[in-house]
Backbone as CSV, one residue per row, in Angstrom:
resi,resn,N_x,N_y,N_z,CA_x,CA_y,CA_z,C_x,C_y,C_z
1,UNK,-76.581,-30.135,-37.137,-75.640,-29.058,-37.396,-75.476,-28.237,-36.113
2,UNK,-74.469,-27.950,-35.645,-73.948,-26.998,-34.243,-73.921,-25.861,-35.052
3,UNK,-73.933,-25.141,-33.357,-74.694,-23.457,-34.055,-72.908,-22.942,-34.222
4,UNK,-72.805,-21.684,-34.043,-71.216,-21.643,-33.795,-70.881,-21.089,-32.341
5,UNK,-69.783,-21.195,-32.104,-69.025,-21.059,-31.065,-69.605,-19.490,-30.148
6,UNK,-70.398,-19.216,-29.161,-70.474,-17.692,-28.537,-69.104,-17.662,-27.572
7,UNK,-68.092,-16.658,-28.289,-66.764,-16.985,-27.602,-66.996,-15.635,-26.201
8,UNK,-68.205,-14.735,-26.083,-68.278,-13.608,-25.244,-67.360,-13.594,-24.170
9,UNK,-67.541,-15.193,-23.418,-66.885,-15.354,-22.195,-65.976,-15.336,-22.121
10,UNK,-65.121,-16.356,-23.399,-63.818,-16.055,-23.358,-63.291,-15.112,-24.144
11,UNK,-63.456,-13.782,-24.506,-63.505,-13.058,-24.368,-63.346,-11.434,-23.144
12,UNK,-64.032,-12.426,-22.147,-64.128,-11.307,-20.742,-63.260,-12.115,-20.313
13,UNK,-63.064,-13.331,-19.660,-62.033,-13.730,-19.660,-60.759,-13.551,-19.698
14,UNK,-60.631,-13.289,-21.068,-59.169,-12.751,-21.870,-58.734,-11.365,-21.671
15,UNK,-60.056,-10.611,-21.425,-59.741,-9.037,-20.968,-59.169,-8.986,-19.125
16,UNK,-59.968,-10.111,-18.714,-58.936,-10.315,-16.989,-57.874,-11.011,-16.685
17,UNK,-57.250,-11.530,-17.866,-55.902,-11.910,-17.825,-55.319,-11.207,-18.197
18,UNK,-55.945,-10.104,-19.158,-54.941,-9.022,-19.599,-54.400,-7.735,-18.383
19,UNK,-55.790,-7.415,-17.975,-55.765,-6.616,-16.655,-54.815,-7.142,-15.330
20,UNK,-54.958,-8.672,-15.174,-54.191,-8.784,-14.120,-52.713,-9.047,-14.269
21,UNK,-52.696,-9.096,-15.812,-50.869,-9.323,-16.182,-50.785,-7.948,-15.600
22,UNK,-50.681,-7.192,-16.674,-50.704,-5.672,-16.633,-50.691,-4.690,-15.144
23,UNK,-51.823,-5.627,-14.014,-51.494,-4.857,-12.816,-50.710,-5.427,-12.589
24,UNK,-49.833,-6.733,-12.699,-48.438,-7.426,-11.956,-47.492,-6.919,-12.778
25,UNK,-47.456,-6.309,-13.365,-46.276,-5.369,-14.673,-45.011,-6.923,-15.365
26,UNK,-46.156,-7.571,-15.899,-45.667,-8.725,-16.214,-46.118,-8.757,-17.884
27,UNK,-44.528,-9.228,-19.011,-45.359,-8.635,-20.090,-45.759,-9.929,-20.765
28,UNK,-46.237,-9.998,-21.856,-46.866,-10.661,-22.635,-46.252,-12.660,-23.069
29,UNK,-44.442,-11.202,-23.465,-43.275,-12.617,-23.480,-42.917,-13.615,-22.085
30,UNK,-43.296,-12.363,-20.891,-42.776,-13.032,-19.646,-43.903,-14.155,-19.212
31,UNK,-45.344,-13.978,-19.555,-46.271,-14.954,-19.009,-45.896,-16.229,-19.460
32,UNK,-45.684,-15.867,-20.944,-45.547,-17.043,-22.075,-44.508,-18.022,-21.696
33,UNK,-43.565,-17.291,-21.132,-42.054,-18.080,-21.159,-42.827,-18.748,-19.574
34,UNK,-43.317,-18.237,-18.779,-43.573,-19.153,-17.716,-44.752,-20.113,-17.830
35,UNK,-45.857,-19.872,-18.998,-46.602,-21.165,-19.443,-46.285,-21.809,-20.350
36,UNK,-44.910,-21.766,-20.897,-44.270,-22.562,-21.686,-44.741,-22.235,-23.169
37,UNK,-45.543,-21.093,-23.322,-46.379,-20.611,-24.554,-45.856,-19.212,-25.445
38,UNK,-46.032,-18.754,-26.235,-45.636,-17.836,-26.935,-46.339,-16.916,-26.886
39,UNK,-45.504,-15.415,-27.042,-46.407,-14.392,-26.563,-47.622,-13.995,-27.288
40,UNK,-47.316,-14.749,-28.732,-48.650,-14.360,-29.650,-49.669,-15.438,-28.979
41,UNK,-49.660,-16.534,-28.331,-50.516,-17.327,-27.725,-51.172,-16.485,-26.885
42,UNK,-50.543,-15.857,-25.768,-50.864,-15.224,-24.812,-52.065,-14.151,-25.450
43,UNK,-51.068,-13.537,-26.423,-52.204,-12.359,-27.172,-53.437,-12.825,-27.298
44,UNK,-53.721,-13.936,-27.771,-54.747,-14.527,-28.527,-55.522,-15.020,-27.214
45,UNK,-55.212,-15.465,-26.368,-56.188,-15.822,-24.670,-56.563,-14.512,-24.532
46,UNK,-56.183,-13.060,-24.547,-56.284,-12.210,-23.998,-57.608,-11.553,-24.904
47,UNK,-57.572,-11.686,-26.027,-58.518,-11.185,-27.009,-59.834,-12.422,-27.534
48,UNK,-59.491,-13.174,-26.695,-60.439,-14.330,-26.767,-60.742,-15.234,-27.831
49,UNK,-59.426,-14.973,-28.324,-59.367,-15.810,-29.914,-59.543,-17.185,-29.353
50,UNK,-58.651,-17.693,-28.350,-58.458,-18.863,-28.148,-58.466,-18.883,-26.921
51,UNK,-59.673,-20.259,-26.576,-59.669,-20.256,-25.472,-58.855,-21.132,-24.140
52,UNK,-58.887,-20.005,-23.300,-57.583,-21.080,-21.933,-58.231,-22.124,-21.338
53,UNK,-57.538,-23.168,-21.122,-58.033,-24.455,-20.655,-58.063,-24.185,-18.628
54,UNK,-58.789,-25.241,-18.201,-58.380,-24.798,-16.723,-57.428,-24.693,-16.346
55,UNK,-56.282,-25.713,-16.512,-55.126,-25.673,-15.986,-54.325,-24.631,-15.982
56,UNK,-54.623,-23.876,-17.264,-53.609,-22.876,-17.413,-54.291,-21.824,-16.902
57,UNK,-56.048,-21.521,-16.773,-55.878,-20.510,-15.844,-55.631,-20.566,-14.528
58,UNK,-55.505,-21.502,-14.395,-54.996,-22.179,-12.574,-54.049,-21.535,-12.769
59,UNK,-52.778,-21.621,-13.706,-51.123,-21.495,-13.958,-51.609,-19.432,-13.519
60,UNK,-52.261,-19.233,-14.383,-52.262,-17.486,-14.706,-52.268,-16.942,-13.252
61,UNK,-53.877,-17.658,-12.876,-54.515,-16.961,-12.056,-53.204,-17.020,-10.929
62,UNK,-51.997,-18.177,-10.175,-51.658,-18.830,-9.616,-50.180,-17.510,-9.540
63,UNK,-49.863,-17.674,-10.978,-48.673,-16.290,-11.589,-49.233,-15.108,-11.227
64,UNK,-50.075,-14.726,-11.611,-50.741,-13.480,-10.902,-51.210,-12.610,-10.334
65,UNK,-51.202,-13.979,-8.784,-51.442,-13.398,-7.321,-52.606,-13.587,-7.697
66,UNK,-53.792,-13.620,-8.417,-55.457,-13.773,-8.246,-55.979,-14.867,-7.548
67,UNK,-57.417,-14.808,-7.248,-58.003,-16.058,-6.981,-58.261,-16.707,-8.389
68,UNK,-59.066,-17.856,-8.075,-59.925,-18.205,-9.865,-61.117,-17.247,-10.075
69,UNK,-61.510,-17.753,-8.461,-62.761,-16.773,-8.766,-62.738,-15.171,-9.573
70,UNK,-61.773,-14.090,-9.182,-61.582,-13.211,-9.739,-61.760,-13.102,-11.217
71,UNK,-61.238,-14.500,-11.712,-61.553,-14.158,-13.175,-63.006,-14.045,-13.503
72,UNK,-64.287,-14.822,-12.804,-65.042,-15.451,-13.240,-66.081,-13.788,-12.610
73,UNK,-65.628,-13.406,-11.329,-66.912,-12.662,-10.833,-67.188,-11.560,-11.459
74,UNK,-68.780,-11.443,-11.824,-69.603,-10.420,-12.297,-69.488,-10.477,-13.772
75,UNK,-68.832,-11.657,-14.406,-68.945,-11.461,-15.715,-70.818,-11.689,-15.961
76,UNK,-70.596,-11.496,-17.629,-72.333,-11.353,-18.096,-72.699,-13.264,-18.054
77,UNK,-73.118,-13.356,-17.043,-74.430,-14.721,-17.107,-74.798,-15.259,-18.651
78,UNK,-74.821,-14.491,-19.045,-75.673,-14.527,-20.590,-74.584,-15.476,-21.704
79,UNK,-73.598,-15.411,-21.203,-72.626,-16.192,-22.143,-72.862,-17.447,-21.683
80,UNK,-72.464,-17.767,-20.568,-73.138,-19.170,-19.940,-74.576,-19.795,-20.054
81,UNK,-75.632,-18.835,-20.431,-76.678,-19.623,-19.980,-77.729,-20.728,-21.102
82,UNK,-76.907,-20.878,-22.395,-77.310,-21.938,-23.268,-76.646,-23.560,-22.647
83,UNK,-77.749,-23.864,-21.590,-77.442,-25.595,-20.733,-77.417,-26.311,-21.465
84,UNK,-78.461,-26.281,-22.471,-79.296,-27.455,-22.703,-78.471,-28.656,-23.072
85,UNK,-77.325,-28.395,-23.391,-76.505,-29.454,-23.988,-76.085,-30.297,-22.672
86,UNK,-76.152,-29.678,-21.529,-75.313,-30.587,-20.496,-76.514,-31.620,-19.640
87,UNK,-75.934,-32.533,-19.317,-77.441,-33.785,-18.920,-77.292,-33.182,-17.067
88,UNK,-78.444,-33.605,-16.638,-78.650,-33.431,-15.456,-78.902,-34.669,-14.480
C-alpha cells in the first residue's frame, strides 16, 4: 500500500509561479493561453493542486524571465527528502 502523495513542494512551487507571473504583470488567462492550458489549470499549479511537469516549468520559468533554478532555491529540503524509493 503507498502512503499518500506529500504535495508541500508542489505547493512552494506553485506559490513561485504565482509570484513570478504576478511580478511579470501577466494574468492567470494570459499564461494559460501561452501554455496552451486554462486559467483554472494555471490556478491549480499555483495552489499545488496539480502538479507541473518539467517541460512546462521550462515553458513558465522560460515566459517569465526566471532561471529554473529560481523556482527550486531555498525551498524546505524536507519535502524532498523521502529517497528511499529511488535505486542508486
Amino acid at each position: 500500500m503507498s502512503k499518500p502523495h506529500d504535495n508541500s513542494m508542489d505547493i512552494q512551487i506553485g506559490q513561485r509561479i504565482k509570484r513570478a507571473r504576478q511580478e511579470a504583470a501577466v494574468t492567470q488567462h494570459e499564461l494559460g493561453e501561452i501554455l496552451g492550458r486554462s486559467s483554472q489549470q494555471i490556478h491549480k499549479y499555483e495552489q499545488g493542486s496539480n502538479r507541473v511537469s518539467a517541460g512546462t516549468l521550462y515553458t513558465i520559468a522560460q515566459v517569465l524571465d526566471r532561471s529554473l533554478d529560481w523556482f527550486f532555491s531555498g525551498l524546505d529540503q524536507g519535502a524532498a527528502s523521502d529517497t528511499s524509493h529511488w535505486s542508486h
